[in-house]
Residue frames as a rotation matrix with the C-alpha (Angstrom) as fourth column:
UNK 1
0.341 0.800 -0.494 -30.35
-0.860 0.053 -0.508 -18.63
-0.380 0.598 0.706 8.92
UNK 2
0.122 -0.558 0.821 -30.34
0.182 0.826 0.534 -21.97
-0.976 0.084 0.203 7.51
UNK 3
-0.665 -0.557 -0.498 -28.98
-0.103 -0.593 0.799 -22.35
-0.740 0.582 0.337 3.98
UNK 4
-0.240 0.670 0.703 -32.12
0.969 0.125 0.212 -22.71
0.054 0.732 -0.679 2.22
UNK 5
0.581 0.607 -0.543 -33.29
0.729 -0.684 0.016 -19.70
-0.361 -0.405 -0.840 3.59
UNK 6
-0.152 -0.834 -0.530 -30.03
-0.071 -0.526 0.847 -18.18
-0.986 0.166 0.021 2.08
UNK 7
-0.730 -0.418 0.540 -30.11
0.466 0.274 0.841 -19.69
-0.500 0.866 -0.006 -0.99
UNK 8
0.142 0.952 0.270 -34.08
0.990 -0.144 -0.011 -18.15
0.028 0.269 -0.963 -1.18
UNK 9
0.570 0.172 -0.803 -32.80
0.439 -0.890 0.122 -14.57
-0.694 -0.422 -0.583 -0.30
UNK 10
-0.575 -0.816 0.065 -29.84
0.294 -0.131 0.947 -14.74
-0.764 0.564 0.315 -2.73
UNK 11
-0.235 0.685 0.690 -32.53
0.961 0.270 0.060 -15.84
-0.145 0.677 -0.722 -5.61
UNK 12
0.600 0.800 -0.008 -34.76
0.770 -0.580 -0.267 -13.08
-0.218 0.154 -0.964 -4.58
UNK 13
0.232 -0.642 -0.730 -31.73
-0.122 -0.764 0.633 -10.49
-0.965 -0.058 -0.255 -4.68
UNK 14
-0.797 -0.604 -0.014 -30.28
0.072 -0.117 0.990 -11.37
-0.600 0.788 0.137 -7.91
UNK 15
-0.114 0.723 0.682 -34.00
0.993 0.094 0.066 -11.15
-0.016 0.685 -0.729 -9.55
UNK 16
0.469 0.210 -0.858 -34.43
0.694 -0.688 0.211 -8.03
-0.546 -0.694 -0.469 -7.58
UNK 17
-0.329 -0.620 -0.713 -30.96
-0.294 -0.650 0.701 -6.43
-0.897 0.440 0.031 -9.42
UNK 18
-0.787 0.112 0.607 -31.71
0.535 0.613 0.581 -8.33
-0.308 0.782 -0.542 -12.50
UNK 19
0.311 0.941 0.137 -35.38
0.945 -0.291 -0.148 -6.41
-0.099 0.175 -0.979 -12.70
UNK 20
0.484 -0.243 -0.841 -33.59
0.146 -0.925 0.351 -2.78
-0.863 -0.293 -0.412 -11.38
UNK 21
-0.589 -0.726 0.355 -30.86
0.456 0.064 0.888 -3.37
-0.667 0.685 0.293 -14.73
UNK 22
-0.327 0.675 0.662 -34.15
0.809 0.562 -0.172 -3.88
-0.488 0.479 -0.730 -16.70
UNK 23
0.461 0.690 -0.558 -35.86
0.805 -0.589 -0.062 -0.84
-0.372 -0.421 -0.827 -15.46
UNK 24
-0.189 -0.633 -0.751 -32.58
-0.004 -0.764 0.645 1.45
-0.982 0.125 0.142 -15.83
UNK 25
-0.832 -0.464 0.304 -32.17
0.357 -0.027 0.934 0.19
-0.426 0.885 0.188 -19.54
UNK 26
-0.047 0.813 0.581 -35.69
0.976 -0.087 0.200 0.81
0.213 0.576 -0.789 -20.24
UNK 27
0.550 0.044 -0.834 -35.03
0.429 -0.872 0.237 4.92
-0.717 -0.488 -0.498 -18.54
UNK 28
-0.356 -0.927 -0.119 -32.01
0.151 -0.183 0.972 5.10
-0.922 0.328 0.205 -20.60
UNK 29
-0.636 0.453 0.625 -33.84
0.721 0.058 0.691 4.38
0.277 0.890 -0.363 -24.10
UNK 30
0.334 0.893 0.300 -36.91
0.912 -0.387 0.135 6.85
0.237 0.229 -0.944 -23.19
UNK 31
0.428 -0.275 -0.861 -34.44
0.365 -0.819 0.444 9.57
-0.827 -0.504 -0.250 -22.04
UNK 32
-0.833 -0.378 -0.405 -32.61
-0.060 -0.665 0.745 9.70
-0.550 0.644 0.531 -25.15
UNK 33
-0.533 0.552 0.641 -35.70
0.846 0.348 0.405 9.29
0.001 0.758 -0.653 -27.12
UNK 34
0.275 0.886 -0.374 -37.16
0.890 -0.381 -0.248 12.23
-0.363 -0.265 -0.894 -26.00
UNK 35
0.218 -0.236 0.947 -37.29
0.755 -0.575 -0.317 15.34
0.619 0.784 0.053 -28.17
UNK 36
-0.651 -0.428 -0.627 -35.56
0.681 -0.694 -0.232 18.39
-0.336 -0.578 0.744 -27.14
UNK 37
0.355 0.734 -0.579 -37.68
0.599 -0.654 -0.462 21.23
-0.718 -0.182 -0.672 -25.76
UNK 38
-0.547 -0.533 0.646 -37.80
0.837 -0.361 0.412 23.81
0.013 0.766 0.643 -28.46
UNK 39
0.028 0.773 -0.634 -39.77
0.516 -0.555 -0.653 27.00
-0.856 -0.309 -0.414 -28.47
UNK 40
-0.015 -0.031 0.999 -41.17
0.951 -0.310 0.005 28.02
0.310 0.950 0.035 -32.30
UNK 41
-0.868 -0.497 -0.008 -41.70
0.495 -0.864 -0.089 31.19
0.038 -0.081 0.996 -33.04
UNK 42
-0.037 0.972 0.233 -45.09
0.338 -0.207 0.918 31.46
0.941 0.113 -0.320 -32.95
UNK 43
0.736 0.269 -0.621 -44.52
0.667 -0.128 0.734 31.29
0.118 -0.955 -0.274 -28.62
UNK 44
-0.498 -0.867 -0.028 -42.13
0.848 -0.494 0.191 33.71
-0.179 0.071 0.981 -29.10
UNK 45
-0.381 0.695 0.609 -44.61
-0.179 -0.702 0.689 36.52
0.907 0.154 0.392 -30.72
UNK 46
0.499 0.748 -0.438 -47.34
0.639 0.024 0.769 35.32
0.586 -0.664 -0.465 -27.61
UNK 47
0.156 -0.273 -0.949 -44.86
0.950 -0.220 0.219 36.10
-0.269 -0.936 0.225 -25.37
UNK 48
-0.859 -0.501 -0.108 -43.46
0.511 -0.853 -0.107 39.24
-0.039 -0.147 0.988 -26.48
UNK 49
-0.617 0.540 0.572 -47.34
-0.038 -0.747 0.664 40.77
0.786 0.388 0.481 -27.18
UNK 50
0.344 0.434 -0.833 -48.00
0.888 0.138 0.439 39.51
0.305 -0.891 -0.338 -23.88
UNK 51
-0.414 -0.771 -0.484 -45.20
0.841 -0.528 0.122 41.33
-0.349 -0.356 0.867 -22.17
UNK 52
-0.864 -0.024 0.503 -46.19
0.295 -0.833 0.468 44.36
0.408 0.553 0.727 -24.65
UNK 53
0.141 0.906 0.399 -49.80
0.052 -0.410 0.911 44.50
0.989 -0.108 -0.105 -23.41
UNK 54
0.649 -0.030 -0.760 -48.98
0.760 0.018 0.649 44.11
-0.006 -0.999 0.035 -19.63
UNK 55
-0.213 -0.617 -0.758 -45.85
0.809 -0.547 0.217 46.81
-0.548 -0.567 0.615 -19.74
UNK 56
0.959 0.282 0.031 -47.41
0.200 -0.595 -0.778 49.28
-0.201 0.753 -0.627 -22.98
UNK 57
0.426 -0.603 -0.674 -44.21
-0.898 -0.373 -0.234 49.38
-0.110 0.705 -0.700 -24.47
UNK 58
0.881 -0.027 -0.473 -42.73
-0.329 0.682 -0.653 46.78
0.340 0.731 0.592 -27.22
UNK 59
0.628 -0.634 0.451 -39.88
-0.327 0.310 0.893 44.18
-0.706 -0.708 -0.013 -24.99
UNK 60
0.365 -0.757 -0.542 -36.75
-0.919 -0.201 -0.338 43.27
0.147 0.622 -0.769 -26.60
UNK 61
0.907 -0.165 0.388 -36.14
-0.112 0.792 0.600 39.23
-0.406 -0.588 0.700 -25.74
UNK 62
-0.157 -0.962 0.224 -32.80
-0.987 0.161 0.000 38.72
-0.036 -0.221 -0.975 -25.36
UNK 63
-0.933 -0.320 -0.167 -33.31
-0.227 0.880 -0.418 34.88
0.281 -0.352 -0.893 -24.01
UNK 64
0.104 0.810 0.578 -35.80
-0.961 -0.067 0.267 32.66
0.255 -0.583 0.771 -23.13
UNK 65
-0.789 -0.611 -0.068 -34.90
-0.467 0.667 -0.580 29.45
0.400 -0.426 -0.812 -20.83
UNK 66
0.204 0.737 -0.645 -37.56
-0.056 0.666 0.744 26.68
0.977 -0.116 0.177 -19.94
UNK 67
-0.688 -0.198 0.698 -37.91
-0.703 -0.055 -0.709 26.36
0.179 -0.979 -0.101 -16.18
UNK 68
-0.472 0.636 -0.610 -39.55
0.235 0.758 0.608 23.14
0.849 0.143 -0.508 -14.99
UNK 69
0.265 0.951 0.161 -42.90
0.096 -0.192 0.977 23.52
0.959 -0.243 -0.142 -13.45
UNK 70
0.481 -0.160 -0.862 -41.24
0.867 0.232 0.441 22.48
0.129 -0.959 0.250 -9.66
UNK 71
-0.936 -0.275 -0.221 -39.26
0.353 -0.747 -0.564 25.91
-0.011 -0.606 0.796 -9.24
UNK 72
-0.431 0.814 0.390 -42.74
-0.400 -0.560 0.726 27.67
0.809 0.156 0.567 -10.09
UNK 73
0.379 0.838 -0.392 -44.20
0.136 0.369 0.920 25.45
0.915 -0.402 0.025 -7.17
UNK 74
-0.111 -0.667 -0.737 -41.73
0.938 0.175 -0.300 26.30
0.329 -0.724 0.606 -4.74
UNK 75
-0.868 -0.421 -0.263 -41.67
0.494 -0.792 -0.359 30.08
-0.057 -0.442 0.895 -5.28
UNK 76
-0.045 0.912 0.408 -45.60
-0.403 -0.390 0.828 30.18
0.914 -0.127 0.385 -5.34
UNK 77
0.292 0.469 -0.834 -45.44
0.498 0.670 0.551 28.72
0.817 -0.576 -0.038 -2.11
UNK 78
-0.517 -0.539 -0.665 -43.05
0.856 -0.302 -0.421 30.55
0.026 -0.786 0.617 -0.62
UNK 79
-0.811 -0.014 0.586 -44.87
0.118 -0.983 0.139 33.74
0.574 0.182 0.799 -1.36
UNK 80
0.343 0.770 -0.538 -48.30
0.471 0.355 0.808 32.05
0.813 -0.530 -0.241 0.26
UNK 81
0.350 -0.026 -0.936 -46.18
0.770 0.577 0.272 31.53
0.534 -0.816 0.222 3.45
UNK 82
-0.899 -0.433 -0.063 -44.26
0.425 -0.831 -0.359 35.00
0.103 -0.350 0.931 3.36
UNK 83
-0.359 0.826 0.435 -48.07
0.196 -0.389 0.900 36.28
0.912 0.409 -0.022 2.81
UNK 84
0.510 0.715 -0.479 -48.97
0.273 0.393 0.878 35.25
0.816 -0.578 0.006 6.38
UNK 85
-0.187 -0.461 0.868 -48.32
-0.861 -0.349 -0.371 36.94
0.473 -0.816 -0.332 9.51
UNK 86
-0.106 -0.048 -0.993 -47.59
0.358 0.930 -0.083 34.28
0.928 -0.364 -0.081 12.25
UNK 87
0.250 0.174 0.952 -48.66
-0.532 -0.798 0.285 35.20
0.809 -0.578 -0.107 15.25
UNK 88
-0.580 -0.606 -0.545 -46.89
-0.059 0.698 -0.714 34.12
0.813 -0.382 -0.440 18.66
């Protein structure tokens, strides 16, 4: 390559990292900005009078632990796929 053509790729690279820096700092600031998940007590009661009407007797929660939406899509899928016989 000749060196203009160098000196044009360099440019475009250091804008390139120069934009990516940008981008990170601007992730960084909206990650910590973001409130931690909390569950009130109000979703606390739902759940447990859920739980109560589905097993007729009154559950004891011990713990409850957010799970982001993507395991739920994984292990509804997998059940789909276990669902199906495959025939050979």
């Amino acid at each position: 390559m000749d060196d203009t053509k160098q000196d044009e790729m360099l440019q475009l690279l250091r804008s390139l990292h120069d934009e990516v820096q940008g981008l990170r700092k601007r992730v960084d600031m909206l990650e910590a900005n973001q409130p931690k998940r909390v569950i009130s007590e109000e979703l606390v009661c739902i759940l447990s009078s859920t739980i109560a009407a589905y097993l007729g007797v009154k559950p004891r929660i011990r713990q409850i632990r957010l799970v982001s939406s993507e395991s739920w899509a994984h292990q509804g899928r997998a059940t789909i796929q276990a669902s199906h016989a495959l025939k050979r």
